[in-house]
C-alpha positions as CSV (number, residue, x, y, z in Angstrom):
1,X,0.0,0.0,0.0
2,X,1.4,3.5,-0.8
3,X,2.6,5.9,2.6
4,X,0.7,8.4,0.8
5,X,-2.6,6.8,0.3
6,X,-2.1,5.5,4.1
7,X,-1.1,8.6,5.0
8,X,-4.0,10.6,3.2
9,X,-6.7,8.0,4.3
10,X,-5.0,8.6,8.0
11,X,-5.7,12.4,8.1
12,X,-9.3,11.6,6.3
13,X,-9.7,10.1,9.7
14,X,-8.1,12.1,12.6
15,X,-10.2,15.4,10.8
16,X,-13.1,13.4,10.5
17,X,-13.5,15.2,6.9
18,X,-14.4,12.7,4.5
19,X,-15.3,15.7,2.2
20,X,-11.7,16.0,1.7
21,X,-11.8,13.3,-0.7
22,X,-14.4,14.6,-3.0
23,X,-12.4,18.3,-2.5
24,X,-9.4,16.6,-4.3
25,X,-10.9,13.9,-6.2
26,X,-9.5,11.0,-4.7
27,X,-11.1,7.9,-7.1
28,X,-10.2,4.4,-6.6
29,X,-8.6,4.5,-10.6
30,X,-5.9,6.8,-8.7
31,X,-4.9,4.0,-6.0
32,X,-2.9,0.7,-6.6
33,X,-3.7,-1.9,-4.4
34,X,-7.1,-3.4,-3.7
35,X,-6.2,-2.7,-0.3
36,X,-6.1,0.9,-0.7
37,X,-9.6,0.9,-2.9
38,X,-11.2,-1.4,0.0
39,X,-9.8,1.0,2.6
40,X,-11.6,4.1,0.5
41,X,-14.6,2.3,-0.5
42,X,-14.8,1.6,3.4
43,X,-14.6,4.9,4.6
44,X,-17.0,6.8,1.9
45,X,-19.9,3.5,2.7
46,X,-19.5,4.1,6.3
47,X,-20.0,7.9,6.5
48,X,-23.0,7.5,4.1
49,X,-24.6,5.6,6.6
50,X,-23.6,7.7,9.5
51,X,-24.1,11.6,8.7
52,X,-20.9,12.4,7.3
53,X,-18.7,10.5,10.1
54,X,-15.6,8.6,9.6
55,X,-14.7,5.7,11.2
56,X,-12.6,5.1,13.7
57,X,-8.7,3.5,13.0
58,X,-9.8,0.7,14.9
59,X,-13.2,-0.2,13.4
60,X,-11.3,0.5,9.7
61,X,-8.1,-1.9,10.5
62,X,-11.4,-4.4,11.9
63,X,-12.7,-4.0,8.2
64,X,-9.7,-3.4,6.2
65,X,-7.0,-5.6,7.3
66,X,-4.3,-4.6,4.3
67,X,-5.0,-0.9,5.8
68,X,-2.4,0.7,8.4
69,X,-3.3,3.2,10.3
70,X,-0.7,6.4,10.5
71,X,-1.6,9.1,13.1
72,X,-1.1,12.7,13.3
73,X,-0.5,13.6,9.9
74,X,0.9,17.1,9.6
75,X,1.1,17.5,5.8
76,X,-1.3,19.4,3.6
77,X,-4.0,17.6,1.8
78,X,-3.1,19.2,-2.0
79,X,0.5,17.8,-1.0
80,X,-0.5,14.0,-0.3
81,X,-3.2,14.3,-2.9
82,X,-0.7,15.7,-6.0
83,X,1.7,12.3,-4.6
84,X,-1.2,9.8,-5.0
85,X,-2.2,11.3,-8.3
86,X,1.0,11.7,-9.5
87,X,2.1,8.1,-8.5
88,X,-1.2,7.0,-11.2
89,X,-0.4,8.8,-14.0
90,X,3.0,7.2,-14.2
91,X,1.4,3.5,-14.0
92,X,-1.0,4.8,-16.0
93,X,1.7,5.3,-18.6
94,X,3.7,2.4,-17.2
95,X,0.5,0.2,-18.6
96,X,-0.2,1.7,-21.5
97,X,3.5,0.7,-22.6
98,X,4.0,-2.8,-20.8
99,X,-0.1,-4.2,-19.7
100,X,-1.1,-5.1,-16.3
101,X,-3.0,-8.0,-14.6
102,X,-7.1,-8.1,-15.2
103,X,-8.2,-7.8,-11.3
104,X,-11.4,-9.8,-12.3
105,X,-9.7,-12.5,-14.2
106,X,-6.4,-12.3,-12.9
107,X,-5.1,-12.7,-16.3
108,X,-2.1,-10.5,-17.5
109,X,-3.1,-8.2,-20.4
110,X,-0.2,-6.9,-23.0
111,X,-0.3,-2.8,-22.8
112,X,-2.1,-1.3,-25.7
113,X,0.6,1.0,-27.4
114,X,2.2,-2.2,-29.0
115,X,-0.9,-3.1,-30.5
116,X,-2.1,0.1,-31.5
117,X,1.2,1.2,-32.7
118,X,0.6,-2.0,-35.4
119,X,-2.8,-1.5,-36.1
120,X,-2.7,2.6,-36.9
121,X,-0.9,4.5,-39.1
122,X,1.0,6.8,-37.5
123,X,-0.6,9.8,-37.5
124,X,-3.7,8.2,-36.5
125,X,-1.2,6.8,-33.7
126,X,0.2,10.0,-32.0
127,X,-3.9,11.2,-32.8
128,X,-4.7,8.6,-30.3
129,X,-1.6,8.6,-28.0
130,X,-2.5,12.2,-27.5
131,X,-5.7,11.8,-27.0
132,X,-4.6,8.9,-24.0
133,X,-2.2,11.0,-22.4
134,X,-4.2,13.9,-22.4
135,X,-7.0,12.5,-20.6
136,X,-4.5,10.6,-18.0
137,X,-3.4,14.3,-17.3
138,X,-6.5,15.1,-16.8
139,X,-7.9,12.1,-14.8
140,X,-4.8,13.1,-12.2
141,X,-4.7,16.4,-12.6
142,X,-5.4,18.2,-8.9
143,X,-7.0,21.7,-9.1
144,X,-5.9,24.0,-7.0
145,X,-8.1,27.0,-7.1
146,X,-11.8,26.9,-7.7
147,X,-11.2,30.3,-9.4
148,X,-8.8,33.7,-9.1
149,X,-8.9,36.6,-6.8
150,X,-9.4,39.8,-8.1
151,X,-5.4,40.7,-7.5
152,X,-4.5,37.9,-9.3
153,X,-7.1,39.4,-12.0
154,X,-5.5,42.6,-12.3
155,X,-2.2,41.4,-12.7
156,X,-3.5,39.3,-15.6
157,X,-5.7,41.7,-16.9
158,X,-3.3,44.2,-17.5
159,X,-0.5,41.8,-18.8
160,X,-3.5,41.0,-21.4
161,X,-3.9,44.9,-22.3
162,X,-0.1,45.3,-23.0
163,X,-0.1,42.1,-25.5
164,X,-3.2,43.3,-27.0
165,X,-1.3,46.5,-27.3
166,X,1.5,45.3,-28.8
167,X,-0.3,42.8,-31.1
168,X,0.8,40.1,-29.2
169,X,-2.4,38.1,-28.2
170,X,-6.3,38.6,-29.1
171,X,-5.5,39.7,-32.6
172,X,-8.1,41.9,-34.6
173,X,-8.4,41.1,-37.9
174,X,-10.8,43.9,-40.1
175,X,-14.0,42.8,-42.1
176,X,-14.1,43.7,-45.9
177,X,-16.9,46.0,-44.5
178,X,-16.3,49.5,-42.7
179,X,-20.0,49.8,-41.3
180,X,-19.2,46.4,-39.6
181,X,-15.8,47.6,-38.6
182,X,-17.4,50.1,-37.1
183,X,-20.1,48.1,-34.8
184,X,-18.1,45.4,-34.1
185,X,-14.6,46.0,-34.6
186,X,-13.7,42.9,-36.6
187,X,-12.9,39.4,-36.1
188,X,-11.0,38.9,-32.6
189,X,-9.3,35.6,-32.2
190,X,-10.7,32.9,-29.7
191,X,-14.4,34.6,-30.8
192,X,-16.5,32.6,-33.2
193,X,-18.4,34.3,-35.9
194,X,-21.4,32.2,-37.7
195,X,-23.3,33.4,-40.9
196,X,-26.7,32.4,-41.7
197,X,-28.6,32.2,-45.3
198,X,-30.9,30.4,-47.3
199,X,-29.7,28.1,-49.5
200,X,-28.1,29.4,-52.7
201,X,-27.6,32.7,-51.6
202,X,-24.0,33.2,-51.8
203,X,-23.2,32.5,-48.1
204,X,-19.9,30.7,-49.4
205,X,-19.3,33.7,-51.4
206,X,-19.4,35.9,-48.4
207,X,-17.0,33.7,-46.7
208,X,-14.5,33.4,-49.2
209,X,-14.5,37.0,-49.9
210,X,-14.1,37.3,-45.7
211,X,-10.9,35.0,-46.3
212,X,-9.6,36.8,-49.0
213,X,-9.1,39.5,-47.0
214,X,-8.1,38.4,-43.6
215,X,-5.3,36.2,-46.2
216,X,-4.6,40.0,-47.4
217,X,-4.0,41.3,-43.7
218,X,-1.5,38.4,-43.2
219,X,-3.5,35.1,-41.3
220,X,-3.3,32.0,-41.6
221,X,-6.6,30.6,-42.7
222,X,-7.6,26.6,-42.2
223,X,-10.9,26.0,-44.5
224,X,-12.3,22.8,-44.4
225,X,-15.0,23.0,-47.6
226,X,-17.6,20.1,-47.3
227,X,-19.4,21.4,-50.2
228,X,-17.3,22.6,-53.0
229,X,-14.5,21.2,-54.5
230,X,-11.0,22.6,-54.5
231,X,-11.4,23.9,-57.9
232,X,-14.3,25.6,-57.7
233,X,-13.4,26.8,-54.4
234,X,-10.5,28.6,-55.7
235,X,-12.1,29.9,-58.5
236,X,-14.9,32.1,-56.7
237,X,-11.8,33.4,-54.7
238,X,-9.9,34.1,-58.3
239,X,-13.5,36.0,-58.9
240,X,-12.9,38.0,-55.7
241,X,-9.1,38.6,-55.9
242,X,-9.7,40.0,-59.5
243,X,-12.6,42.0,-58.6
244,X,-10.2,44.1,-56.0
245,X,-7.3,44.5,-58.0
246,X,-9.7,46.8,-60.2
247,X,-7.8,45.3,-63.4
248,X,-11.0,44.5,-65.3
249,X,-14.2,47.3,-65.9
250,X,-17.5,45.7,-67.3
251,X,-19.8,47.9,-69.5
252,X,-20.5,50.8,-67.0
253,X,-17.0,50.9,-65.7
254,X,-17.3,49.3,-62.8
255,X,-14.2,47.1,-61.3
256,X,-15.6,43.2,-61.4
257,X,-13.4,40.1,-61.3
258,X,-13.0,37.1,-63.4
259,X,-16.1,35.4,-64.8
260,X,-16.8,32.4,-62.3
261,X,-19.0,30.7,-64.7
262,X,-16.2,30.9,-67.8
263,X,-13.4,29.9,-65.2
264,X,-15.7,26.4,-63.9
265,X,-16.5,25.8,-67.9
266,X,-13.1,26.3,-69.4
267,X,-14.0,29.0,-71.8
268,X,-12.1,32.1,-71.0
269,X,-10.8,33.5,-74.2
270,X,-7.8,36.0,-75.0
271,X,-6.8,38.4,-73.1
272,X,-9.1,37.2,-70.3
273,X,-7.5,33.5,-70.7
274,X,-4.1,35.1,-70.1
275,X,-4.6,37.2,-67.2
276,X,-6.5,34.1,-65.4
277,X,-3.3,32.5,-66.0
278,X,-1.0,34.9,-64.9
279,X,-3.1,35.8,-61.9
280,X,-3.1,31.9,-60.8
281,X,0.4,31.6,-61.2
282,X,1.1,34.1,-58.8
283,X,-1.3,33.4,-56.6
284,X,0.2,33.1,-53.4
285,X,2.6,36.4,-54.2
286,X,-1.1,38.6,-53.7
287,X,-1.5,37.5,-50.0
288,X,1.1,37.9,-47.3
289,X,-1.0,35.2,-45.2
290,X,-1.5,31.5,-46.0
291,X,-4.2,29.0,-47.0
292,X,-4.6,25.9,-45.7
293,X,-7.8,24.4,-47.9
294,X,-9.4,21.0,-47.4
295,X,-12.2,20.6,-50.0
296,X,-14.7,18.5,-50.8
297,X,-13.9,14.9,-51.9
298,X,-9.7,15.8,-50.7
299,X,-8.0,12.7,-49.4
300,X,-6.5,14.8,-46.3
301,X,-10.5,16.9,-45.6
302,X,-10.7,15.4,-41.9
303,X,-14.7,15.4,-40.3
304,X,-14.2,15.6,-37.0
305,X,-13.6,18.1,-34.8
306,X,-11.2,15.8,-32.0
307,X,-9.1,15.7,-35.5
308,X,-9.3,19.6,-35.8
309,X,-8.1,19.8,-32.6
310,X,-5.1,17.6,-33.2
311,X,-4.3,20.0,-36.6
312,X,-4.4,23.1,-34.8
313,X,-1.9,21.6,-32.3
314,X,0.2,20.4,-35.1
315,X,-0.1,23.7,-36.9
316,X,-0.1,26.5,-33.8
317,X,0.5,29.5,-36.4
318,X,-2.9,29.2,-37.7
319,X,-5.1,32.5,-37.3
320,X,-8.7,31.1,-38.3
321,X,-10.6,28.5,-38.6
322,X,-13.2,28.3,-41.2
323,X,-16.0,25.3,-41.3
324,X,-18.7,25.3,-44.4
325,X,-21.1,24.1,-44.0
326,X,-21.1,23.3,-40.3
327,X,-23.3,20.5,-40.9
328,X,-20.1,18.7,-42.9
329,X,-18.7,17.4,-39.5
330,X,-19.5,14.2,-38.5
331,X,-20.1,15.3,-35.0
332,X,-23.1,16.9,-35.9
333,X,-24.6,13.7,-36.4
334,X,-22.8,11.5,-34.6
335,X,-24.0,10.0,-31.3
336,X,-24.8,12.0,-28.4
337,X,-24.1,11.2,-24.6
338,X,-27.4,13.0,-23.5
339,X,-29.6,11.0,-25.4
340,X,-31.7,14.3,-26.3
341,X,-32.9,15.4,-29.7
342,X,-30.0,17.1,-31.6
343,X,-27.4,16.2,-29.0
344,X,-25.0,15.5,-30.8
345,X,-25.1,18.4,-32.7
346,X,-25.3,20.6,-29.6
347,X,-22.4,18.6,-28.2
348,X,-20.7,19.5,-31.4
349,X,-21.0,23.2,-31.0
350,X,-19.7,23.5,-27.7
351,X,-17.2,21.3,-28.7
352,X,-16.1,23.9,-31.4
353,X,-16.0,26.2,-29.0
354,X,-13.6,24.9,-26.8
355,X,-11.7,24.2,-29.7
356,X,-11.5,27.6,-30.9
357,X,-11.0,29.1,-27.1
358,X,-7.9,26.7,-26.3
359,X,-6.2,27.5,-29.5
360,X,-7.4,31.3,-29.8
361,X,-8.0,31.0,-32.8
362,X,-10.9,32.6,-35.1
363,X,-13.9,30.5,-35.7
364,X,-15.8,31.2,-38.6
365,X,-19.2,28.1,-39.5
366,X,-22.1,28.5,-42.0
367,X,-25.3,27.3,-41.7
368,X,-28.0,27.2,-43.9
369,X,-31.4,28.6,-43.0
370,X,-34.5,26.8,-43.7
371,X,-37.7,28.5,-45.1
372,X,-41.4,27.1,-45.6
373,X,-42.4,25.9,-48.7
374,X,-45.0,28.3,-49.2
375,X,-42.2,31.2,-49.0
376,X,-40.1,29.5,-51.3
377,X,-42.7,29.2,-54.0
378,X,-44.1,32.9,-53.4
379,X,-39.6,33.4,-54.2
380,X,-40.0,32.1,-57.7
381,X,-38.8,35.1,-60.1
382,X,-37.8,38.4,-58.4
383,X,-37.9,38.6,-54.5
384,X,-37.0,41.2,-51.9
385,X,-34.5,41.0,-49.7
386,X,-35.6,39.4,-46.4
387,X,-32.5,38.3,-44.0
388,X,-33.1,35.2,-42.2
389,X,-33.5,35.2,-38.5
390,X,-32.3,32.8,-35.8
391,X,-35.1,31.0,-35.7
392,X,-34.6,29.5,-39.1
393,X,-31.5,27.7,-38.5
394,X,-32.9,24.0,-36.9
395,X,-29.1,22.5,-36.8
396,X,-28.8,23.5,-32.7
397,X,-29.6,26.4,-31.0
398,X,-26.3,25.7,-29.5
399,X,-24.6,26.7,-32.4
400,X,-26.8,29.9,-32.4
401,X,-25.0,30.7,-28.8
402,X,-21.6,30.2,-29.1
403,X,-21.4,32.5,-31.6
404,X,-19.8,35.8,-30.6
405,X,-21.3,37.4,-34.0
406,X,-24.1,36.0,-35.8
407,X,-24.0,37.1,-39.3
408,X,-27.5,36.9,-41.8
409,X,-27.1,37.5,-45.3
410,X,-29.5,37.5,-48.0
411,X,-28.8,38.0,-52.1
412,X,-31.7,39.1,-54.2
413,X,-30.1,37.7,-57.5
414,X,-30.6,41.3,-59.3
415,X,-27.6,42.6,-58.2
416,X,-28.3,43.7,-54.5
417,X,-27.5,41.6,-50.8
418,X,-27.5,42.8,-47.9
419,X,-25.5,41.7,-44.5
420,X,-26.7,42.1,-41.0
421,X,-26.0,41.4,-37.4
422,X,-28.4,38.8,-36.3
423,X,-26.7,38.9,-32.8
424,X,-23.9,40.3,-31.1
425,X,-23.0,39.5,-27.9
426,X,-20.9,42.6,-27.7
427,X,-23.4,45.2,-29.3
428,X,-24.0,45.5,-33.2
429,X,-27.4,43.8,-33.3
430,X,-29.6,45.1,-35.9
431,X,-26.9,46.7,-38.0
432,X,-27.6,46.2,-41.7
433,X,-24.6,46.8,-44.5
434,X,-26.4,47.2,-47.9
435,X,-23.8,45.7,-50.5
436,X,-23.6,45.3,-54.6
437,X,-23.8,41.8,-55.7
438,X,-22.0,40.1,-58.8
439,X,-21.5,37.0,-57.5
440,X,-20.6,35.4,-60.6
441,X,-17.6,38.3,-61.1
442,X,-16.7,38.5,-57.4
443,X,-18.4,41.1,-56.3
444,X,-19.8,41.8,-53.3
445,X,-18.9,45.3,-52.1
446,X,-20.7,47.9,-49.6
447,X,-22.8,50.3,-51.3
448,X,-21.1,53.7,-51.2
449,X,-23.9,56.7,-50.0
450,X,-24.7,59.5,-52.0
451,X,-23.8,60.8,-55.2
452,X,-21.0,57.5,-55.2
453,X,-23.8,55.1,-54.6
454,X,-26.3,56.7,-57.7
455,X,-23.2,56.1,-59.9
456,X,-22.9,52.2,-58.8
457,X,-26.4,51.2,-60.5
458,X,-25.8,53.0,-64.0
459,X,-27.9,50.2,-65.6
C-alpha cells in the first residue's frame, strides 16, 4: 500500500473530513492496491450511513485488514493528494506501454501502445496517443483553485492589455466592411463568428470574400470546404481577388473580377484567358497570409472536430478556422451522450467552442437557414430582400449561442444583398450593410452613400 494513500486516508480520519476526498478527487482509478480501494470504498460506505462521520482507526483496520493506520499527519491535503495522483499517472503510462494483470480475471493483459502502434498508421497513432495521455493528465490532474482573486485578475488583466497592445495576443483582424468595422470591430481571435442564409444565396461567397481579405492582412486561414470542390473553391476566390485588383471594368465601368461561370467551364478566351493565367500563377505572391484548404472529396479533408483539434496543435501558427457548411462534421450527427434530440449536434458546438478558445484562434461556420415551402414558391422570379433570422436555423440552438457574432445574409439575385447582425454578444445587433452583388464576377462590395452610390447602378 502507498505511505501516501495510508497517510492521506489517516488524516481523512483524525479530521473526520471525508469531504476531503471529493475536494481533491480521490477515485479508486488513482490507487494501486485493492487494499487501498477497500480502505476508500470503506470509509465513503461508512459515512453514508452515519451523517458524514468517519470511522474510527480501529473499526477501519477491523474492516480493512491490508489498511495501516498512520496518526497525526501534519502535511497538507493538496500535497498528499498531488503524490497519489502523480504516482497513477506514471502507472498509467507504465500500462499503456507494458499491460497489467485483469483484477477480475487475474489474467495479464499486454499494454495497448504495441498493438495500437501495429494497427494505426502513425498519424492516427500520436492522434490517439494524445488523446490517452491527455486524458491521464486530466484524470490526475489536482485543481488548485476553484477560481482567481481579483489581484490575481488585475495582474493578468493588464499583462493581457499590453499584449493586446502590442499585437501580441487577441488579434483583430478587419471585415471587408467599414460599417461592420465600425459596430463590431472585426474578427477577434478565440471569438466565433457564424453566418446564416438560405440556401443558394451566396453564403460561401461571403466567406470566401471574408478569407480573402483576412489572407490579405497576413492570417493564416484553415478552410475545411464540405461542399465545394478545390477547384471551384478557388475559382470564386480568383473571382474575388480579380474584382479588388480593379484590373477589369464591365460595360459601365465598374471594377468586377474574373467570370466564375467561364473559369468552372473552361471557356475564358484572349486576353481574359491570359490574365487568369497569370493571376493563378502568382497566386500566393497577392497575399502575405496562408491557406490551408481541405475541400470536398480531398483525401486529407478530416470530419471531426477531435481531428481539428489535433491540426491546430500540429499547426499552432494558424489565425482562423473556417467550417462550411457546419453540418459537414460528423459530429453533428454522430451520437450523443445526452440522449436528447439534436445532441449530438449541440455537443458539437460547444465542442467547437472549446476548440477555438484553447487554440485562440478565429472560428468562422455556416449554416443554412430553412424557409417554408409556401415562402419559397411565393420566391419564384424576383424577390426582396428578407435576411433570415435565428429561428430558421434548426441545426442547434447551441450553435446559435456560441457565436460571438451572428451574421444573416441574404442575395436578391438582381444585383443587390445585404448583411446584418443577427446577434452580437458585444453590441452591433440590428446593423444592416447594404452591398452590390455580382457573384458570378466577385463582387460583393458595400454600397457607397450618395452621389458615389447613384453612380454604382448606372444600368
Amino acid at each position: 500500500m502507498s505511505n501516501y494513500t495510508e497517510m492521506f486516508l489517516s488524516k481523512v480520519i483524525d479530521q473526520n473530513e471525508v469531504t476531503a476526498l471529493t475536494r481533491y478527487g480521490i477515485e479508486e482509478s488513482h490507487l494501486e492496491t485493492k487494499g487501498e480501494k477497500a480502505a476508500l470504498s470503506f470509509i465513503r460506505k461508512y459515512a453514508a450511513e452515519n451523517g458524514g462521520q468517519t470511522p474510527s482507526p480501529e473499526v477501519l483496520a477491523a474492516n480493512v485488514a491490508e489498511f495501516t493506520y498512520l496518526p497525526q499527519i501534519s502535511d497538507d491535503y493538496m500535497y498528499l493528494a498531488k503524490k497519489i495522483k502523480g504516482d497513477a499517472a506514471k502507472r498509467h503510462f507504465a500500462e499503456l506501454l507494458n499491460g497489467k494483470e485483469n483484477e477480475k480475471t487475474g489474467k495479464y493483459e499486454e499494454g495497448v501502445v504495441g498493438k495500437m502502434y501495429a494497427e494505426l498508421e502513425g498519424e492516427k497513432f500520436y492522434e490517439w496517443l494524445i488523446s490517452e495521455l491527455e486524458s491521464s493528465k486530466i484524470r490526475t490532474s489536482v485543481r488548485e483553485s476553484v477560481g482567481k482573486s481579483l489581484e490575481d485578475l488585475g495582474v493578468e488583466m493588464l499583462t493581457e492589455y499590453e499584449n493586446r497592445k502590442q499585437g501580441k495576443s487577441a488579434k483583430l483582424w478587419k471585415t471587408p466592411y467599414e460599417r461592420l468595422n465600425e459596430a463590431i470591430g472585426g474578427f477577434y481571435s478565440g471569438d466565433i463568428y457564424g453566418v446564416i442564409a438560405e440556401s443558394g444565396r451566396g453564403k460561401s461567397y461571403l466567406i470566401i470574400l471574408f478569407i480573402h481579405f483576412l489572407l490579405k492582412q497576413g492570417a493564416n486561414v484553415l478552410v475545411k470546404s464540405y461542399e465545394l470542390k478545390a477547384y471551384l473553391w478557388l475559382s470564386r476566390l480568383v473571382s474575388v481577388l480579380t474584382a479588388e485588383e480593379g484590373d477589369i471594368l464591365d460595360e459601365n465601368n465598374r471594377k468586377v473580377g474574373l467570370p466564375n461561370k467561364q473559369i468552372l467551364s473552361g471557356r475564358l478566351e484572349g486576353e481574359t484567358e491570359e490574365y487568369f493565367t497569370q493571376v493563378v500563377k502568382k497566386l500566393n505572391s497577392f497575399y502575405p497570409g496562408n491557406l490551408y484548404l481541405q475541400a470536398k472529396g480531398d483525401r486529407d479533408l478530416t470530419r471531426s472536430l477531435k481531428e481539428l483539434d489535433s491540426e491546430l496543435y500540429q499547426r499552432p501558427d494558424i489565425d482562423v478556422v473556417v467550417v462550411d457548411p457546419f453540418y459537414g462534421l460528423d459530429d453533428v450527427y454522430g451520437r450523443n451522450s445526452n440522449r436528447t434530440a439534436g445532441g449530438a449536434a449541440e455537443q458539437a458546438a460547444r465542442y467547437f467552442e472549446q476548440v477555438v478558445g484553447k487554440h485562440d484562434v478565429v472560428g468562422i461556420y455556416a449554416v443554412q437557414a430553412t424557409v417554408e415551402k409556401k415562402q419559397r414558391d411565393e420566391d419564384e422570379g424576383g424577390r426582396e430582400l428578407k435576411l433570415p433570422t435565428r429561428d430558421q436555423v434548426k441545426t442547434s440552438k447551441a450553435l446559435l449561442e456560441i457565436a460571438t457574432i451572428l451574421f444573416s445574409f441574404d442575395n436578391d439575385g438582381d444585383g443587390q444583398a445585404q448583411l446584418g447582425i443577427e446577434k452580437g454578444r458585444n453590441g452591433g445587433e440590428d446593423v444592416i450593410v447594404d452591398l452590390i452583388a455580382l457573384l458570378d464576377y466577385g463582387v460583393l462590395r458595400e454600397l457607397e452613400t450618395g452621389q458615389a452610390a447613384a453612380s454604382q447602378f448606372n444600368f
